[in-house]
VMD Tcl script that draws the C-alpha trace (Angstrom):
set ca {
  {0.00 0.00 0.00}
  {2.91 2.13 0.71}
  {3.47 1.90 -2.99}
  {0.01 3.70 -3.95}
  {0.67 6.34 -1.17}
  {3.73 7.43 -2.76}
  {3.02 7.06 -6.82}
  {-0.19 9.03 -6.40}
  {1.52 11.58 -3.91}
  {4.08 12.16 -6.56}
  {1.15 12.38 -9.38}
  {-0.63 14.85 -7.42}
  {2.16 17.24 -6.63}
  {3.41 16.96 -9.72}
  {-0.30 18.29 -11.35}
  {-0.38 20.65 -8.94}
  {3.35 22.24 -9.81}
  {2.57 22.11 -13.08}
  {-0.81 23.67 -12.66}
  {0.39 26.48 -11.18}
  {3.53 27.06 -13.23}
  {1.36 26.74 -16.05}
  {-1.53 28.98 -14.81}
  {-4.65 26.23 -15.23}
  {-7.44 25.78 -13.91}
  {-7.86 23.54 -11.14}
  {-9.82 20.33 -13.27}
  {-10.81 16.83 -12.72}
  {-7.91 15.43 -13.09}
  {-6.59 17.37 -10.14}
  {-9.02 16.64 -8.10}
  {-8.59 12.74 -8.92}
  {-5.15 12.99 -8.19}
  {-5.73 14.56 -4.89}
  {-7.90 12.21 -3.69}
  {-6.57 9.35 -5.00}
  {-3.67 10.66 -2.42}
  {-5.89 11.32 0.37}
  {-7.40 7.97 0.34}
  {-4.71 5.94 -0.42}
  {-3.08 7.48 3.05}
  {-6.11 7.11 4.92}
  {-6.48 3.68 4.09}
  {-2.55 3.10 4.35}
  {-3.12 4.57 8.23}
  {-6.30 2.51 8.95}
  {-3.97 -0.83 7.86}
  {-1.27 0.51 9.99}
  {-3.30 0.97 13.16}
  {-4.47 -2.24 12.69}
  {-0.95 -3.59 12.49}
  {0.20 -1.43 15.36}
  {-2.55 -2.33 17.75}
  {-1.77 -6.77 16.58}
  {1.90 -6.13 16.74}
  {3.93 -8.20 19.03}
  {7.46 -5.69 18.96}
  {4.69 -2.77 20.02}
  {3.30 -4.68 22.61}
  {7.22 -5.26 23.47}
  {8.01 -2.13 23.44}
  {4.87 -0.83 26.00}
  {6.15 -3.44 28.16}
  {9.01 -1.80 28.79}
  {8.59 1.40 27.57}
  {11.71 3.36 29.18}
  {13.97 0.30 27.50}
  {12.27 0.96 24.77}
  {13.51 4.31 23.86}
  {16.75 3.58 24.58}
  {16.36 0.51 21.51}
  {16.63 2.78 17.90}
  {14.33 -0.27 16.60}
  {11.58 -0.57 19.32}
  {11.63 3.29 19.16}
  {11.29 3.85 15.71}
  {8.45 1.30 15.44}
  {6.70 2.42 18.89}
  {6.86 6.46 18.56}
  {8.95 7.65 15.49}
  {7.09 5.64 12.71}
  {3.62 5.95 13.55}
  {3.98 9.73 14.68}
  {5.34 10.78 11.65}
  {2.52 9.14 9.67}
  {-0.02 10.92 11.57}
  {1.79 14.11 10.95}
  {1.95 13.30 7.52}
  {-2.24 12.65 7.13}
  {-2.51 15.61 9.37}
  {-0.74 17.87 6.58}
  {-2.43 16.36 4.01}
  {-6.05 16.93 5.21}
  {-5.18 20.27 6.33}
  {-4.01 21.41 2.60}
  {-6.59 19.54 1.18}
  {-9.31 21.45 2.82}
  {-7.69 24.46 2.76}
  {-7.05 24.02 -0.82}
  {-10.31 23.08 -1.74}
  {-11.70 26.98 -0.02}
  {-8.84 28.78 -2.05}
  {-9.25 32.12 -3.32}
  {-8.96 31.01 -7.13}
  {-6.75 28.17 -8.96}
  {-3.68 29.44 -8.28}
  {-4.00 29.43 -4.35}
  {-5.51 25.97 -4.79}
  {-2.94 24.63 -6.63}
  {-0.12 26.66 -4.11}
  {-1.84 25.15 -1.04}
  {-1.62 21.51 -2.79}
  {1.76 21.80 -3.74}
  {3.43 22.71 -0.48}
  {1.27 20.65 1.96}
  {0.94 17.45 -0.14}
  {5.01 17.85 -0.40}
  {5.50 18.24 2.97}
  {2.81 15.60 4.09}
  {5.18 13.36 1.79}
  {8.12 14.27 3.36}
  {6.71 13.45 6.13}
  {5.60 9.74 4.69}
  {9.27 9.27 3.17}
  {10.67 9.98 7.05}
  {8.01 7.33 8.43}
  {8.49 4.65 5.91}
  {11.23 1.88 7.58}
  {13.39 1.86 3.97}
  {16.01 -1.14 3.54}
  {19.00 0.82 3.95}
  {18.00 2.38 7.33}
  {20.49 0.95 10.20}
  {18.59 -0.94 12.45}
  {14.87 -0.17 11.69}
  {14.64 -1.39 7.45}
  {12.08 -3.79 5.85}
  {12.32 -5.25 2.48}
  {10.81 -2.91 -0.47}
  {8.40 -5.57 -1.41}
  {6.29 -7.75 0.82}
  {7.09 -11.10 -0.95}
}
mol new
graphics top color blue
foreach p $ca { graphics top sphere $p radius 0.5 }
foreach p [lrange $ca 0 end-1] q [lrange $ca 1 end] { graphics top cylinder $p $q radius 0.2 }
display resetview
């Protein structure tokens, strides 16, 4: 899922910068792309809760929480991880609506353009890549 998070992130920002460079309209296909990134994070954060609440390292981790943030792994997965993801949907709601009571196009597409990059940012930090010490998971789930 992390996957459809990120491509239509990247699509949507990517309208948006070009819709404003370009001076358009805000049109369908913006508003596609920007809710095609909305939902996918939603839904990415609604399979994550579950995870976190089912987790065994979490449950680890509350068991001894003061350990725990002394561990970069149990940390990461326990605080760092899911905090940043809720940071990230919290940034992207917050443009989205604010984008959607914009002034004219060119506000809208403003407003998309820096929160959806910085709610991805955000994503990007949260996401437990390979090549992170410690903390990384394998790019694909097979």
């Amino acid at each position: 899922m992390r996957w459809a998070v990120l491509i239509a992130g990247i699509v949507a920002i990517i309208l948006a910068i070009q819709g404003l460079a370009g001076k358009r309209p805000v049109a369908k296909p913006h508003r596609l792309a920007n809710l095609a990134f909305l939902i996918s994070a939603d839904v990415q954060l609604l399979l994550g809760l579950f995870s976190y609440a089912g987790s065994t390292l979490i449950a680890q981790a509350f068991s001894d929480f003061g350990t725990a943030m002394h561990t970069p792994q149990l940390r990461f997965f326990a605080m760092e991880h899911g905090l940043t993801a809720v940071l990230g949907i919290a940034a992207l709601h917050i443009a989205y609506a604010r984008a959607k009571r914009g002034p004219d196009d060119s506000a809208r597409h403003r407003t998309i353009a820096i929160g959806f990059s910085i709610a991805m940012l955000l994503f990007i930090l949260a996401i437990p890549w390979p090549w992170r010490a410690l903390v990384g998971r394998p790019l694909w789930p097979w």
